[in-house]
C-alpha positions in Angstrom: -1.6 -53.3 -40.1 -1.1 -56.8 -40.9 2.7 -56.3 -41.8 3.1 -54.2 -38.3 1.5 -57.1 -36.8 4.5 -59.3 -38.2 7.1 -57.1 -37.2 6.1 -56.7 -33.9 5.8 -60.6 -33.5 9.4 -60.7 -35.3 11.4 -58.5 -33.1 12.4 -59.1 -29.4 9.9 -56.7 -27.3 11.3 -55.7 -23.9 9.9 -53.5 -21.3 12.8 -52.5 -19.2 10.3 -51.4 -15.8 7.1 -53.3 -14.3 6.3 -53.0 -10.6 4.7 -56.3 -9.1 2.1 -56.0 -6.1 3.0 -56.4 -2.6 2.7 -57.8 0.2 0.1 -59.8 -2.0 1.3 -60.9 -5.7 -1.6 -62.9 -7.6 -0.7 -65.9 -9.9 1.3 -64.4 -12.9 0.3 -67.1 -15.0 -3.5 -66.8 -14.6 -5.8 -63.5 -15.5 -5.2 -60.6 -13.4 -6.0 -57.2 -12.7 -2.7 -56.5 -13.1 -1.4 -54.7 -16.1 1.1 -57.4 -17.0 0.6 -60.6 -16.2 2.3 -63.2 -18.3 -1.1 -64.0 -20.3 -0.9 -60.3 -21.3 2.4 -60.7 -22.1 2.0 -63.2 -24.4 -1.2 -62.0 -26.3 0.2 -58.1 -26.3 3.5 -59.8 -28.1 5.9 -58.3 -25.1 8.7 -61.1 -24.8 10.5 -59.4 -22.2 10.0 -57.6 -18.6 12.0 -56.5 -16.2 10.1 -57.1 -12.9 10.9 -54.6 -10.0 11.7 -55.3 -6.5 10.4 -51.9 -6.1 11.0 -50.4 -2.0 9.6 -47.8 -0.8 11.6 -45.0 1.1 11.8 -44.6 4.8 14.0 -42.7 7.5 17.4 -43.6 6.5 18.0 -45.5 10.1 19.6 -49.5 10.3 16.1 -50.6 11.0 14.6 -49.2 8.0 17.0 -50.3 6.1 17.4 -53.8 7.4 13.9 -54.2 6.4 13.8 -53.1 3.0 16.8 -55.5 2.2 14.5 -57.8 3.8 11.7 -56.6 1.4 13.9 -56.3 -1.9 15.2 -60.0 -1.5 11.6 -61.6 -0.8 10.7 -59.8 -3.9 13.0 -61.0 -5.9 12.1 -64.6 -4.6 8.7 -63.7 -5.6 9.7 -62.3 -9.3 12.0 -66.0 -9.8 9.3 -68.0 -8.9 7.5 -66.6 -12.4 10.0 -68.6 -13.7 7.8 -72.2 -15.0 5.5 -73.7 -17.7 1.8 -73.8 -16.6 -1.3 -73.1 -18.8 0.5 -73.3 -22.5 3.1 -70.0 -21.4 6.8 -70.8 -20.8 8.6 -68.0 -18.5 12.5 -68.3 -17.7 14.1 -66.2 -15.7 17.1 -64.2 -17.6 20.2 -63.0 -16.0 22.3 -62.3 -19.1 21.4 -60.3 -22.3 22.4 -63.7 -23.8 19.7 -65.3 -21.6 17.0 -63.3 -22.8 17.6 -63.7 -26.6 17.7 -67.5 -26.4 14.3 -67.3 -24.4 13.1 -65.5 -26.9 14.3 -67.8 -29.7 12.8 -70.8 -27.6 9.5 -69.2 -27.6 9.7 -68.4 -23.6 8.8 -64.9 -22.2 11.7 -64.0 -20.4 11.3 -62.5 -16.6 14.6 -60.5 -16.1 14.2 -59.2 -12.2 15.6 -55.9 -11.2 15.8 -53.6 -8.0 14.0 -50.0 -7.4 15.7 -48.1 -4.7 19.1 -48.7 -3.1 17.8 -47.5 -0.3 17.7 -51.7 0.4 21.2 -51.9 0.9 21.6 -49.6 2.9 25.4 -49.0 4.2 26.4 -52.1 3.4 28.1 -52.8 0.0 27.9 -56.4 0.6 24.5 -56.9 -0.5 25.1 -55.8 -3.8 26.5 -59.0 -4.6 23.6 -60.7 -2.6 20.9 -59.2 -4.8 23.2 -60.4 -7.9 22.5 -63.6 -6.7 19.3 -62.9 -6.2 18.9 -62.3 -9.6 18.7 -58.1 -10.3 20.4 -57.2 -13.4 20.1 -53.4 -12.0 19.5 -51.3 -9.3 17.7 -47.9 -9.4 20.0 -45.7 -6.8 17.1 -43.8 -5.0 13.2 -43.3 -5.4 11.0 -40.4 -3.9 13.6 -39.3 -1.3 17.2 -39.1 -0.6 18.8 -42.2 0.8 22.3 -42.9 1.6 23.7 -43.6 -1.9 21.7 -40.0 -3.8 19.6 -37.3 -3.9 16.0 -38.1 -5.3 14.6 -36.0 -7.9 11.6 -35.7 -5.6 12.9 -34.7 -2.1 10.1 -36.3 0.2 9.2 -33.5 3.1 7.4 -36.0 4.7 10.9 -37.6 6.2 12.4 -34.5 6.7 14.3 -33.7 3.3 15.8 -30.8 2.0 16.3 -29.8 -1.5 19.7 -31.7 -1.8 21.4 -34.0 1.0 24.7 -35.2 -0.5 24.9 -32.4 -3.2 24.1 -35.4 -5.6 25.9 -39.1 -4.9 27.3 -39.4 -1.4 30.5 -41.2 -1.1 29.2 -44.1 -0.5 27.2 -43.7 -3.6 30.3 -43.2 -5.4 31.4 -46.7 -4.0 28.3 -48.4 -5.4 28.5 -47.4 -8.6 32.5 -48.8 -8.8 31.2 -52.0 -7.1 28.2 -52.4 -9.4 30.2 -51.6 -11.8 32.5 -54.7 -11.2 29.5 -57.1 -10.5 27.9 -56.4 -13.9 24.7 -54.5 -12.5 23.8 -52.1 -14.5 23.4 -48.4 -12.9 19.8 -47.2 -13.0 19.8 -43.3 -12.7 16.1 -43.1 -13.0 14.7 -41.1 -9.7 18.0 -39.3 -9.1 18.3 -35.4 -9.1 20.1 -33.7 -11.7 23.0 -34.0 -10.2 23.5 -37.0 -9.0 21.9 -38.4 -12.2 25.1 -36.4 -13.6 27.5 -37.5 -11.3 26.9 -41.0 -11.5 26.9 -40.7 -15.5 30.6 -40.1 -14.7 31.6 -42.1 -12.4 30.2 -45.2 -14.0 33.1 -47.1 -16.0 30.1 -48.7 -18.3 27.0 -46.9 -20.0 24.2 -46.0 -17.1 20.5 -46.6 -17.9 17.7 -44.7 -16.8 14.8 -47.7 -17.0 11.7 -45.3 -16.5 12.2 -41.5 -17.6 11.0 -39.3 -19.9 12.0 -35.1 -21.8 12.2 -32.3 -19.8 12.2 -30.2 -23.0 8.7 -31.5 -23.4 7.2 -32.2 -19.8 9.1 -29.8 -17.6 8.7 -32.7 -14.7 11.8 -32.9 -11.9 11.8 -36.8 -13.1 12.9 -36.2 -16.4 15.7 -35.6 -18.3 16.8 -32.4 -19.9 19.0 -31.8 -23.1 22.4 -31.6 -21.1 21.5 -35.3 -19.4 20.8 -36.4 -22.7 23.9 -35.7 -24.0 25.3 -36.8 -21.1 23.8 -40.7 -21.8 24.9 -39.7 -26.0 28.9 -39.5 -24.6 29.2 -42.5 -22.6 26.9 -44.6 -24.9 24.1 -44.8 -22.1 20.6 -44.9 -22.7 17.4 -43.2 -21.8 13.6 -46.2 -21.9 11.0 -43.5 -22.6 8.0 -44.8 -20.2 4.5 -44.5 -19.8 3.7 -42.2 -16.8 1.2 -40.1 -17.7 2.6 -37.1 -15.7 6.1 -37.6 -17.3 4.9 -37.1 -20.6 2.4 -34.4 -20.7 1.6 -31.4 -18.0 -1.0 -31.8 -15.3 -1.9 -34.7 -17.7 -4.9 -37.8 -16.6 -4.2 -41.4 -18.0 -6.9 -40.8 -20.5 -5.6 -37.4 -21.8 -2.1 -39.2 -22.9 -1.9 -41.4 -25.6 0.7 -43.6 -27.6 1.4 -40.7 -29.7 2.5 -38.7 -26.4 5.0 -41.4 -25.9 6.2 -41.6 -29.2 6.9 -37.9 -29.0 9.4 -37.9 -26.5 11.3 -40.8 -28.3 11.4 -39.0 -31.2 12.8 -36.4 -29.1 15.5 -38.1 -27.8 16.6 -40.1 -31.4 16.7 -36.2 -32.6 18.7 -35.4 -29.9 21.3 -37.6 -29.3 20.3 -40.7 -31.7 18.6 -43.7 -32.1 20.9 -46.0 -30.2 20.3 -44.0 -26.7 16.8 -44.8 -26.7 14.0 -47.5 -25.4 10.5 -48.1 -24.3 9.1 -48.7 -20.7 5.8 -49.1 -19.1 6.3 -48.7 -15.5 3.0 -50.6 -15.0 1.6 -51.6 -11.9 3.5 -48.7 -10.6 1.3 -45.7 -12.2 2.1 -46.3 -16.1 -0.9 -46.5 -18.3 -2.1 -44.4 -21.1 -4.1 -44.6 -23.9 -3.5 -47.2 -26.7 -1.2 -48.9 -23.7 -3.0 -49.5 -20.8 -1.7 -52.7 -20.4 1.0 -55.4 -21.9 -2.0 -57.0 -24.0 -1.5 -53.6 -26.1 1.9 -53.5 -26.6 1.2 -53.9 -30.6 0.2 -50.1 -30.2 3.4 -48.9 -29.6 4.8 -50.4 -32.7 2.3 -49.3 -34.8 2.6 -45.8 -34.3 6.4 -46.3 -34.1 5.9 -47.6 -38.0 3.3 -45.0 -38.6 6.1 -42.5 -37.8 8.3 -44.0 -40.8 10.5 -46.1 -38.1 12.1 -49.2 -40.0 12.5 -53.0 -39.0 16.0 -52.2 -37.6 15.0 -49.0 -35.3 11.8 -50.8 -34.1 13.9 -53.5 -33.2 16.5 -51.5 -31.6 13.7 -49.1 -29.7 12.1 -52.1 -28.6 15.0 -53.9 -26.7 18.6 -53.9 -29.3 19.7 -51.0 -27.3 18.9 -52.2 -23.6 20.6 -55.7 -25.0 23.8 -53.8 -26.0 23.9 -51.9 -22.9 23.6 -55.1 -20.9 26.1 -56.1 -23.0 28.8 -53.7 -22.1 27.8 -53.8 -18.1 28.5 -57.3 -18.3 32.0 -56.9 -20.4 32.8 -54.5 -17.9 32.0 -56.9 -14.6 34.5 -59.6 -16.7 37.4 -57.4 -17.3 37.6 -55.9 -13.6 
């Protein structure tokens, strides 16, 4: 236990989805009820988060979207204010894959913020850019419910959807991939039906990621991924962040039922599948993620011990843990500077 202990503190840990509460967000840097907070962070050994600007769907009207870009961006003020030294923790905010392994090496928990939903931009492709600026590294295309970019893997009745709207990405969603594409935001397929996951796969001129997803071939759930998807992410050197939804991971399944083992399940799954290097861990905490052995960020530890358990070495711990999401960061930002 005591040499997991070391590699976990060794490696760089990233956890590539957290939600933060709104309206009201309570002082990261003090205790929380939260299920990351940075004191969690630090004491669960997690080095890195992306932090969601998670918004909500509505009707897909001008005044509904208006205010979720309105949301989105407040959010992300909210997510770059983490960024300070109070009470002994150090928290930058990271931009760059770059950025977060020198935070890392300084000894700083790096805050990388992020977008869920594009229903916040609504038509125009304009504020892309803006929420660059902002700060989001990517941008899940939908969330329960088709907007104007995709169809959601979870039509929402409630606002009038059908099965499909656009048949997967509309043409405008076509147009935001190419122009994330040449800002260097990476392309977050989580929450899209099967075909627009598959359509946006490729259309992409750099890998996708799908931040918070988990095996069809082992939770037959419409958010996850089946075997053709994977090998979708396997031929354009994408990559799939295994997370800890309880329903995602095992049938009809309550928070206590599902366990670390669950998880690990599903990534050995996918590094059978398509390989190691297509692979990563995700909470989704503060946004329903929680299960046993990782109810929070102050048990992080957990996952790498059954990861070691399972006969996973130094190098694949490392990767699994936030190599891969670094190198796909990578390649979204050499493709932003080449266009």
């Amino acid at each position: 236990m005591t040499d997991t202990l070391a590699l976990h503190r060794a490696i760089l840990t990233l956890d590539s989805h957290i939600d933060i509460p709104w309206p009201t967000s309570p002082d990261p840097f003090g205790p929380t009820a939260r299920h990351v907070d940075l004191p969690k962070m630090k004491a669960g050994g997690l080095d890195a988060g992306c932090f969601a600007a998670f918004v909500p769907q509505g009707p897909r009207t001008p005044a509904s979207t208006a205010e979720a870009h309105k949301r989105a961006l407040a959010m992300l003020a909210t997510i770059c204010a983490m960024g300070d030294t109070r009470m002994g923790i150090t928290a930058e905010i990271c931009r760059t894959a770059d950025a977060i392994e020198a935070a890392h090496a300084s000894g700083a928990l790096a805050v990388v913020p992020a977008i869920e939903n594009g229903h916040a931009m609504g038509e125009d492709l304009g504020a892309l850019a803006a929420f660059r600026d902002a700060g989001a590294i990517y941008i899940t295309l939908c969330h329960n419910g088709h907007n104007l970019l995709a169809d959601s893997a979870n039509p929402r009745r409630d606002l009038g959807d059908q099965e499909t709207l656009h048949g997967g990405l509309s043409r405008l969603g076509h147009e935001v991939v190419d122009e994330m594409n040449r800002l260097g935001i990476m392309v977050d397929v989580s929450h899209c039906s099967r075909q627009a996951m598959l359509q946006a796969v490729a259309r992409s001129r750099t890998p996708v990621v799908a931040t918070h997803s988990c095996v069809a071939a082992l939770c037959d759930h419409p958010r996850n991924l089946d075997d053709m998807q994977l090998d979708a992410l396997r031929d354009t050197e994408a990559l799939v962040q295994i997370t800890a939804m309880p329903p995602f991971l095992k049938p009809r399944a309550r928070a206590e039922d599902v366990t670390v083992a669950d998880f690990c399940d599903h990534i050995d799954y996918v590094v059978r599948r398509i390989g190691l290097a297509h692979c990563g861990i995700s909470s989704d905490f503060d946004g329903g993620g929680a299960i046993s052995g990782w109810r929070d960020a102050s048990e992080s530890g957990n996952v790498t011990a059954e990861l070691v358990r399972r006969g996973y070495g130094h190098s694949e711990v490392a990767a699994l843990w936030g190599g891969n999401f670094l190198r796909v960061m990578r390649a979204v930002e050499a493709g932003a500077e080449a266009a």
